[in-house]
C-alpha positions as CSV (number, residue, x, y, z in Angstrom):
1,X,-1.4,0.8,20.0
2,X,1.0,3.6,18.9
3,X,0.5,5.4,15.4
4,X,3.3,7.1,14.1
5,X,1.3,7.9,11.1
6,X,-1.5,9.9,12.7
7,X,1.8,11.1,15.0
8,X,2.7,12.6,11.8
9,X,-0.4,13.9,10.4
10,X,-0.5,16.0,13.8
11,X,3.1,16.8,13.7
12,X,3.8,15.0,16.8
13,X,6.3,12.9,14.9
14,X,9.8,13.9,16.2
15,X,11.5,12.1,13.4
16,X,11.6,11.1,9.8
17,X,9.3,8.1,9.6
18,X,10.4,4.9,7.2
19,X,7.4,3.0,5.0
20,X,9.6,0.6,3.4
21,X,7.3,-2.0,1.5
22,X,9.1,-5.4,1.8
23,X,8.1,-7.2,-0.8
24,X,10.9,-7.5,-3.4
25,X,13.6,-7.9,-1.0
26,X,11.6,-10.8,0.8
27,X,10.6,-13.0,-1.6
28,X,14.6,-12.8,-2.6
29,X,16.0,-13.0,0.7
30,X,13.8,-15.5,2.5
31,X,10.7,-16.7,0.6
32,X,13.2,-18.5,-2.0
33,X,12.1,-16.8,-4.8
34,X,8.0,-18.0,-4.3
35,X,5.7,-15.4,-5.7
36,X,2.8,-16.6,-3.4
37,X,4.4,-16.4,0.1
38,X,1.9,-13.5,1.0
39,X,-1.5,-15.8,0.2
40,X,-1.5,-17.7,2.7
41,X,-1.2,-17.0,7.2
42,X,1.7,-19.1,8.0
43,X,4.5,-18.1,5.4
44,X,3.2,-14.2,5.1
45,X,3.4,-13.8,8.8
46,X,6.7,-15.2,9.3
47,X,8.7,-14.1,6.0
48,X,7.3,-10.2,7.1
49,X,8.8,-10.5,10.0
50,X,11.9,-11.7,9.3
51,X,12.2,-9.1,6.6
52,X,11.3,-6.3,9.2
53,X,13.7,-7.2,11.2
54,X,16.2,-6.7,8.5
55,X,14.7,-3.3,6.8
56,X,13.8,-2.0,10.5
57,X,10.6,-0.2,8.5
58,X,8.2,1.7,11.0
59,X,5.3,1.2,9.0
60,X,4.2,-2.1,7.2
61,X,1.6,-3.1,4.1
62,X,-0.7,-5.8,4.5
63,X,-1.2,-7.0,0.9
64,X,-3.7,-8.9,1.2
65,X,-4.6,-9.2,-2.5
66,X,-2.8,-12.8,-3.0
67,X,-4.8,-14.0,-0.1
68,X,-7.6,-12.6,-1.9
69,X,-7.2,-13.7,-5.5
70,X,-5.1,-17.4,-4.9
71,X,-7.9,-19.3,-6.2
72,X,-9.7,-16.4,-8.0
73,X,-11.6,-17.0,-11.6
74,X,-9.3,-16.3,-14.6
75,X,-8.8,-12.5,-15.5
76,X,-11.5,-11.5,-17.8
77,X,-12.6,-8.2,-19.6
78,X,-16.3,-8.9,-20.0
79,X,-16.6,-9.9,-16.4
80,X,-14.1,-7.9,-14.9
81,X,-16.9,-6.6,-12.4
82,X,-18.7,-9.5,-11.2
83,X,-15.3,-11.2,-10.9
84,X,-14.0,-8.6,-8.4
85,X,-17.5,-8.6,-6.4
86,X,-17.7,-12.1,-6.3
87,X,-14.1,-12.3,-5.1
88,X,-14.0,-9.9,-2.3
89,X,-18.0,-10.8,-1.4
90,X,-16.9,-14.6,-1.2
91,X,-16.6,-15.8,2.5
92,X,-13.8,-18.1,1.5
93,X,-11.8,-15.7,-0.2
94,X,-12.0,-13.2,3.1
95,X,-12.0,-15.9,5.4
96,X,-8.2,-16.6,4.0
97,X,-7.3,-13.2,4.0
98,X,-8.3,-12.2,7.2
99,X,-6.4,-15.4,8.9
100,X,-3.8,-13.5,7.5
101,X,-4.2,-10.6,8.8
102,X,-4.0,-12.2,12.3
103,X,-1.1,-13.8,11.9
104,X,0.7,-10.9,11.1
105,X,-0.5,-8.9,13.4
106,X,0.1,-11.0,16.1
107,X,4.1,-11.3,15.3
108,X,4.1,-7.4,14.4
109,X,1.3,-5.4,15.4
110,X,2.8,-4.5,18.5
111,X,6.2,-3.2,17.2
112,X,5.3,-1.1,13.7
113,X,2.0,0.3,12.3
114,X,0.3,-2.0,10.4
115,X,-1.9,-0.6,7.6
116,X,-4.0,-2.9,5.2
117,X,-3.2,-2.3,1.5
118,X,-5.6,-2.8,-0.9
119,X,-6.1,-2.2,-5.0
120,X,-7.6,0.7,-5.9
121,X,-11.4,0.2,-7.5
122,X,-9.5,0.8,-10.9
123,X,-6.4,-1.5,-10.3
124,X,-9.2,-4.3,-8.9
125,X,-11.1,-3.9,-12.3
126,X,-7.3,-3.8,-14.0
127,X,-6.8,-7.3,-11.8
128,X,-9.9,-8.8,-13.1
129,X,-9.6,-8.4,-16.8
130,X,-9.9,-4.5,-17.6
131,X,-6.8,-3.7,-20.0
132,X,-4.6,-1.0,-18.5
133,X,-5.6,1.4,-21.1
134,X,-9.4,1.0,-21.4
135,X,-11.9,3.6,-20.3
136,X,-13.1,2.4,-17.2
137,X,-17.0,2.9,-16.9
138,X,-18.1,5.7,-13.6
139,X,-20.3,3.3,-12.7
140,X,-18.2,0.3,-12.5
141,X,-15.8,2.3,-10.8
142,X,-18.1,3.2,-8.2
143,X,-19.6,-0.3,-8.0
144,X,-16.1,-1.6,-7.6
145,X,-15.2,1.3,-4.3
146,X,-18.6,-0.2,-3.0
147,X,-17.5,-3.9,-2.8
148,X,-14.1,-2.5,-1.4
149,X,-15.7,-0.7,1.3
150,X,-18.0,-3.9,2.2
151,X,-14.4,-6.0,2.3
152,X,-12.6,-3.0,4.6
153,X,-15.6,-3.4,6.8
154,X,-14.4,-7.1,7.4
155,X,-11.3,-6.4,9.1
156,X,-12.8,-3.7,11.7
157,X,-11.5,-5.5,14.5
158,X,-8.2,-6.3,13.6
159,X,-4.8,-4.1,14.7
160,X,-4.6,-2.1,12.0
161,X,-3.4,1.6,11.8
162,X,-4.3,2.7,8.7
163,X,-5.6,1.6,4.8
164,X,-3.5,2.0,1.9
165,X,-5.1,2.0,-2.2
166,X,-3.0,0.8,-4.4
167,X,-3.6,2.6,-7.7
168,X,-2.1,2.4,-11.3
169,X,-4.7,4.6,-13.2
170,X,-3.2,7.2,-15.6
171,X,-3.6,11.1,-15.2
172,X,-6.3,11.0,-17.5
173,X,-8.6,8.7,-15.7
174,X,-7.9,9.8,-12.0
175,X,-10.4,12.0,-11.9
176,X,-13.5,10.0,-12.3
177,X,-11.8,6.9,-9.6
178,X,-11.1,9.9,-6.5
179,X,-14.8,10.5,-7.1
180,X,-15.4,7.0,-5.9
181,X,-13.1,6.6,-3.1
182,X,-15.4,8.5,-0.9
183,X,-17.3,5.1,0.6
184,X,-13.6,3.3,0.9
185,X,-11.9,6.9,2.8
186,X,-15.4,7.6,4.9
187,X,-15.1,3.4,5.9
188,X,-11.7,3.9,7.0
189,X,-12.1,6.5,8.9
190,X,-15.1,5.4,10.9
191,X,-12.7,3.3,12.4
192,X,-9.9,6.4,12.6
193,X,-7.5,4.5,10.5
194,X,-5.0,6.8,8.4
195,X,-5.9,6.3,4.9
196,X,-3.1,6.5,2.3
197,X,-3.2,6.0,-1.8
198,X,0.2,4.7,-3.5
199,X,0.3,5.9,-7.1
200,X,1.9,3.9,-9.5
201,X,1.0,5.6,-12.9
202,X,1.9,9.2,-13.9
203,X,-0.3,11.4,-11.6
204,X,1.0,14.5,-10.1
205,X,1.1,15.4,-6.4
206,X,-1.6,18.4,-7.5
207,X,-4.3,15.9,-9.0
208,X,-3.1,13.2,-5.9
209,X,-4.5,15.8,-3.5
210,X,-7.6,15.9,-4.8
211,X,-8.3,12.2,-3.9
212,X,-9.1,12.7,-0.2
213,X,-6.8,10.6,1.7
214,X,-4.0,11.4,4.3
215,X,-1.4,10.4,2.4
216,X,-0.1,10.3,-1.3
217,X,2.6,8.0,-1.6
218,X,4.9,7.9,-4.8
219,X,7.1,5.4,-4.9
220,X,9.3,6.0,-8.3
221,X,9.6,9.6,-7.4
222,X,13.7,9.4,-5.7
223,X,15.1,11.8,-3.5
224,X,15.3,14.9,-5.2
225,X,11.6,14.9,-6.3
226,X,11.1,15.8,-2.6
227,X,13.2,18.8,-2.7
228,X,10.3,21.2,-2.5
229,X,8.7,19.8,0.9
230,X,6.5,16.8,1.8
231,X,3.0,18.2,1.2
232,X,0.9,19.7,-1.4
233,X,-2.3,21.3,-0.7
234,X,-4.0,19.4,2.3
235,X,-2.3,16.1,1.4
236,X,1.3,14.5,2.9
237,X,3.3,13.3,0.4
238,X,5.7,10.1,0.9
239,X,8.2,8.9,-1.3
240,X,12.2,9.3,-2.2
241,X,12.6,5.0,-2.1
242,X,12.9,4.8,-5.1
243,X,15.1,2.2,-7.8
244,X,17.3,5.4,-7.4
245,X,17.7,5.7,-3.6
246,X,18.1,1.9,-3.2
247,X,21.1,2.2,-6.7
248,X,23.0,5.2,-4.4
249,X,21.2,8.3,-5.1
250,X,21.1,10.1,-1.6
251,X,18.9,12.9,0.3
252,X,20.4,16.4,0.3
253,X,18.4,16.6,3.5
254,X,15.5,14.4,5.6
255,X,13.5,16.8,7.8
256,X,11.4,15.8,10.3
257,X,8.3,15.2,8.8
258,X,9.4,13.2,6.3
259,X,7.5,10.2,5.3
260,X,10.5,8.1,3.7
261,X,8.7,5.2,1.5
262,X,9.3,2.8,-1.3
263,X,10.0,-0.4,-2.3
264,X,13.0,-2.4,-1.2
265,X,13.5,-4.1,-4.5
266,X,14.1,-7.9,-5.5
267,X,16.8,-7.4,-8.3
268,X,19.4,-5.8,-6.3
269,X,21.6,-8.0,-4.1
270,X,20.2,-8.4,-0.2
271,X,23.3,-7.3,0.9
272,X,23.3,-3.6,-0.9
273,X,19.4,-3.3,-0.1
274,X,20.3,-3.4,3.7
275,X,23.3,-1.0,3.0
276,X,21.4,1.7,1.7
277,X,18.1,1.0,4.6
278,X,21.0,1.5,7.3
279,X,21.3,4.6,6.1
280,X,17.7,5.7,6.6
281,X,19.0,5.9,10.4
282,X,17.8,3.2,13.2
């Protein structure tokens, strides 16, 4: 199974690589506007691929979140912690998620780099009932990269290529969750997946480097953010798709060991989203 993303971490990569994360653009162009097309095997497999086959992306998320959560307990900030354990240490719950799983891999393993995405321990917490601005407690943190390392062990023997955190924790609290990510990272690679975190709130590339993974991805950082290179410190950055690039705002320049990623988005017309992939090259 071929890994352009550890191609790139060894510079073996001869090209730009595209991470384009579907989402947006699919549920628009061919999940008729359902929120809950990812949850279950049938629909998540098929509406991926023909939204692949569209965007031509070389590397694909896994979300397997609304698998995860469909018939999750209500959101709630006294139980935030036990929710999310008893979530992703339910069999049912995993069961659904990794049939999903499968069925994407089987339509797409064998043609892109398939990387399971996951929330980050504070973004579970946040999905469970922590407001977005609360303290988050070290120790729930840590409790909360435990259960996430037990879930990643779940899906050992799938086709996957790498594991993505998604994490919307501020610059003030990203300290305390990269302490935690150490049993989720170590997991990961055990099984010499590329690990990646996407980073949603306002962190730097600086503090992003500090977290231990392969990648940093920023997806609302557009073209010129990368104007300085694609690393910082021991980390590879990935970004430039943003609401920008997709609304016209083009590269100056795409060297080689670009990692091009963001979100192709749902509020822009299908036809303008594709316009502005094609020019990402084929």
């Amino acid at each position: 199974m071929a890994n352009r993303l550890a191609d790139l971490l060894q510079n073996k990569q001869a090209a730009p690589l595209r991470w384009i994360e579907p989402n947006g653009y699919a549920t628009q162009a061919f999940a008729g506007g359902k929120q809950d097309w990812q949850a279950q095997a049938q629909s998540c497999s098929s509406v991926l691929a023909q939204a692949n086959s569209a965007l031509k992306s070389q590397v694909l998320s896994l979300d397997i979140e609304p698998a995860l959560f469909l018939d999750a307990p209500a959101a709630d900030a006294k139980n935030a912690l036990s929710i999310a354990e008893t979530v992703l240490g339910s069999d049912g719950p995993a069961n659904r998620a990794l049939q999903v799983a499968k069925a994407v891999e089987q339509t797409l393993s064998n043609q892109i780099d398939l990387v399971l995405r996951l929330p980050s321990p504070a973004a579970l917490l946040h999905r469970c009932g922590v407001a977005a601005d609360a303290q988050i407690d070290f120790d729930d943190l840590d409790d909360a990269a435990v259960a996430l390392a037990g879930l990643v062990r779940k899906f050992s023997e799938c086709k996957i290529s790498g594991l993505m955190l998604a994490t919307d924790i501020s610059a003030a609290g990203a300290e305390d969750e990269f302490d935690t990510l150490g049993a989720i990272v170590s997991t990961a690679k055990h099984y010499r997946w590329v690990t990646a975190l996407r980073i949603d709130g306002a962190v730097d590339a600086a503090t992003a480097a500090k977290s231990g993974v392969d990648f940093a991805l920023f997806p609302n950082a557009g073209p010129g953010a990368f104007a300085q290179g694609w690393s910082q410190d021991s980390v590879r950055l990935g970004g430039g798709l943003s609401h920008a690039f997709w609304r016209g705002e083009d590269f100056a320049e795409i060297p080689d060991n670009a990692l091009l990623y963001g979100d192709a988005p749902g509020d822009i017309a299908p036809e303008q989203v594709l316009e502005r992939a094609a020019r990402l090259g084929t």
